[in-house]
N, C-alpha and C positions, 0 to 999 in steps of 0.2 A: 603204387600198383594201379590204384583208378589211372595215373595217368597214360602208363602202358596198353591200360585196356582200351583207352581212349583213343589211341593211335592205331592200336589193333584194328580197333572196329572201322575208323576210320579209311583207313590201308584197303578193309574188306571192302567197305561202299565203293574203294574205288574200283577197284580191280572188276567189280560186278559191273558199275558202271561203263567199263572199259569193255569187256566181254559183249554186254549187251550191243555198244554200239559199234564193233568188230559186227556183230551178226547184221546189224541194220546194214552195214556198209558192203555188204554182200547179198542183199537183198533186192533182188531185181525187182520185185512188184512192186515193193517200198521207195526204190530210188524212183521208177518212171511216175508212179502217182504222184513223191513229192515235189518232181521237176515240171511233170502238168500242169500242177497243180499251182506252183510259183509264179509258171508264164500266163494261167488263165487266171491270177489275182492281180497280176502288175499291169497287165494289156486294159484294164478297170476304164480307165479314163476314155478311151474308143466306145466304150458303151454309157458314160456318164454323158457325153459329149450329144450321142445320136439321144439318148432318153430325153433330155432337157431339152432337145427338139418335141419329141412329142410329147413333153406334158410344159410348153412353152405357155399355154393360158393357165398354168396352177405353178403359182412363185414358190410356194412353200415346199410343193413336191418337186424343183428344181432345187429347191435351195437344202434341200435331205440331201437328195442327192448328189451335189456338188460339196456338200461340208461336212457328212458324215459316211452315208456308202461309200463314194471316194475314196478317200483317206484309210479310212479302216481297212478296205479292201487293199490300197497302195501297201499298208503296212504291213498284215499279215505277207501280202508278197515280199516287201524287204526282210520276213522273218525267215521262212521259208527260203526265201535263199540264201541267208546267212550258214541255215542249217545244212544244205544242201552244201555248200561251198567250204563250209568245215569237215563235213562228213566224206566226200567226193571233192578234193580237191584240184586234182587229176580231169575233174571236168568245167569245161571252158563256159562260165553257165551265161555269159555278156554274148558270147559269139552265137550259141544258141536259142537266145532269146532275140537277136538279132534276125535270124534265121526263122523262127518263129513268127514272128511281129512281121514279118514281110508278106511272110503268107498270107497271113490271118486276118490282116485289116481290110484289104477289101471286101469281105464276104462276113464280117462279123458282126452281130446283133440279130434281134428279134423283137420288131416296135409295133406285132402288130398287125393285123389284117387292114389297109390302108388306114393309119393312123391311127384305131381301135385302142384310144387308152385302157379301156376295159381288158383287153386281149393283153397287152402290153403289159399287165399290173399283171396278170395270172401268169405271165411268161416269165415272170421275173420271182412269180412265187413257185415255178416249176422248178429253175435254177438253181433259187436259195434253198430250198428244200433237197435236190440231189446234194447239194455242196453239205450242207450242214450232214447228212446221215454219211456221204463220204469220210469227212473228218470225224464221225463219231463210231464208225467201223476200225477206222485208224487207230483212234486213240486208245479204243479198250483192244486192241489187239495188241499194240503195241508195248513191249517189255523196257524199253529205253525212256528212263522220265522222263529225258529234253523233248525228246518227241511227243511222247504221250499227254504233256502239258501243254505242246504247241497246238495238236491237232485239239483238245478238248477246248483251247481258247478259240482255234478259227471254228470248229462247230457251235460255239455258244455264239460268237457274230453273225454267222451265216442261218441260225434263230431268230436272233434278232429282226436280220432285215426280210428273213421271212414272216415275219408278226407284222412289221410295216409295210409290205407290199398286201399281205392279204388284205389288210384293213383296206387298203388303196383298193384294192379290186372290189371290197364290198362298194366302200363309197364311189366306183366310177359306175359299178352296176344300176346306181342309183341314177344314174344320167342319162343311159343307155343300157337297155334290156342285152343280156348274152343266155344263148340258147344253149341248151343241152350238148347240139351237135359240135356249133363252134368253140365252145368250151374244151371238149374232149379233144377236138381236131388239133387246138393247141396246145393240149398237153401233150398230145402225141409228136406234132412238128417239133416242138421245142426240146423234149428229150432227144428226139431223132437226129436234131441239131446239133445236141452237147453228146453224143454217142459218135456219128458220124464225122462232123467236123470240128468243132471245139477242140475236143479231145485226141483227135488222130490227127488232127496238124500241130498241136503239140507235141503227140509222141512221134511223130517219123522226122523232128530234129534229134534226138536223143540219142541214138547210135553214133554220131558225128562229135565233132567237137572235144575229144578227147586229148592229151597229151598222151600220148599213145594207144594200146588195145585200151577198150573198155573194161572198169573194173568188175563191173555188174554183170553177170550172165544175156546174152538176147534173147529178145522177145519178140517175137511177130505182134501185131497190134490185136489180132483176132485171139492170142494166149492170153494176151497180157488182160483182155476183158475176161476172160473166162476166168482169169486166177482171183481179178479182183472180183470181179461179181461170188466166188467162191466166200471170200472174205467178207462182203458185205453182208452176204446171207448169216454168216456165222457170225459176225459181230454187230451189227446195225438191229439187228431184232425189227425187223418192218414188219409191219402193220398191215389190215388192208391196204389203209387210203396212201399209206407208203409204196407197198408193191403195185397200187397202178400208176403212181408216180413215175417208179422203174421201173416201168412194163416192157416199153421199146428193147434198156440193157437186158434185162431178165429173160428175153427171149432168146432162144438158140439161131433162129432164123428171123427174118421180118415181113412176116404176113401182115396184110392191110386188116390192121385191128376193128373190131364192130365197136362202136360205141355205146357204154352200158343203157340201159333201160331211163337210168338217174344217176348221176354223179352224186357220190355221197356229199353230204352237208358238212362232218365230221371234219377238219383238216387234220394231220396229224401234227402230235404234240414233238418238237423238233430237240426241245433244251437238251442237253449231254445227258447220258446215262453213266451211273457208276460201273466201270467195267467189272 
């Protein structure tokens, strides 16, 4: 009898398991974020490449870079697209990462108000900061464990190297003073960056490259942020110093923002939250 039930039970985890990711594989919001999201983890090495240019007098902070964000970042991309290429098989993800990658390198990175590794270290802590509350929206929304265990591991990395870049920006502030205004200016460019181009030259590959119609419903690029920004709201739980973060996405339109009075001192706390 235990062993009947055993099987029973078993039979149910699948079947559930089965269902959930039927719904994943039908989910428009869900496929485009985790196909963005693959091509802005794997394209890594174009931005390790231009960084290690500008932090070329700090070996140590070349050598993070080069042996640890690297790599971490390369492999959450080969996870993500494993998941992606199991889930959506139907979609060609080489051809459109191909597609992607061509666009994207010429105009990709942010090192920086003329070399400003000060600027350069906050820009990389704007990044890893969207990325990580991205993946932590995901994960607690997410019904499907494969997924939900994916996205809680890339948001506890993309923690990580948020803890390491801000330390870097305290210690470059120590070298060279950064102002209230240029601080904000780049927090603003730099999301405006990963909103405007990052991110919509990843998704305007995404409708192509199919073996035939698309499985996933379309999405114009302007839905598809309003659905996620819906989702982030509802599962990311921000913060203040979170929502000026996402101020650029969170906005309906984009008026030339004033820069607050004082940037808070406060960073927000990024590690994964129990959903």
């Amino acid at each position: 009898m235990q062993t009947i039930a055993t099987i029973t039970t078993n039979q149910r985890q699948q079947n559930g398991q089965a269902r959930a990711r039927a719904l994943v594989r039908f989910n428009a919001v869900t496929f485009h974020s985790l196909a963005a999201a693959s091509f802005l983890e794997t394209v890594v090495a174009l931005h390790v490449n231009r960084q290690a240019l500008v932090y070329a007098a700090h070996p140590d902070v070349r050598s993070w870079l080069e042996q640890v964000w690297g790599p971490q970042r390369a492999e959450l991309g080969r996870q993500l697209r494993e998941y992606i290429e199991a889930t959506w098989p139907e979609f060609d993800w080489n051809a459109a990462y191909q597609d992607f990658h061509d666009n994207y390198r010429p105009h990709s990175g942010f090192e920086g108000k003329n070399g400003d590794i000060a600027l350069a270290a906050l820009g990389l802590c704007v990044t890893s900061a969207q990325a990580a509350l991205f993946y932590r929206a995901l994960a607690n929304s997410a019904d499907e464990p494969t997924l939900r265990a994916l996205a809680r591991s890339a948001a506890s990395d993309h923690a990580g190297f948020f803890d390491y870049f801000r330390a870097l920006f305290e210690r470059c502030k120590q070298l060279r003073r950064v102002g209230v205004t240029a601080t904000w200016r780049t927090v603003i460019a730099v999301s405006r960056s990963a909103r405007d181009h990052d991110v919509a030259t990843a998704f305007q590959v995404l409708g192509d490259n199919w073996s035939g119609a698309p499985i996933v419903p379309s999405l114009g690029y302007s839905q598809y942020r309003e659905r996620m920004l819906q989702l982030i709201r509802r599962h990311a739980a921000l913060g203040p110093v979170e929502r000026l973060l996402f101020r650029p996405w969170l906005e309906r339109s984009a008026p030339a923002p004033q820069p607050p009075s004082a940037l808070p001192v406060r960073w927000p706390r990024l590690a994964p939250q129990p959903a």
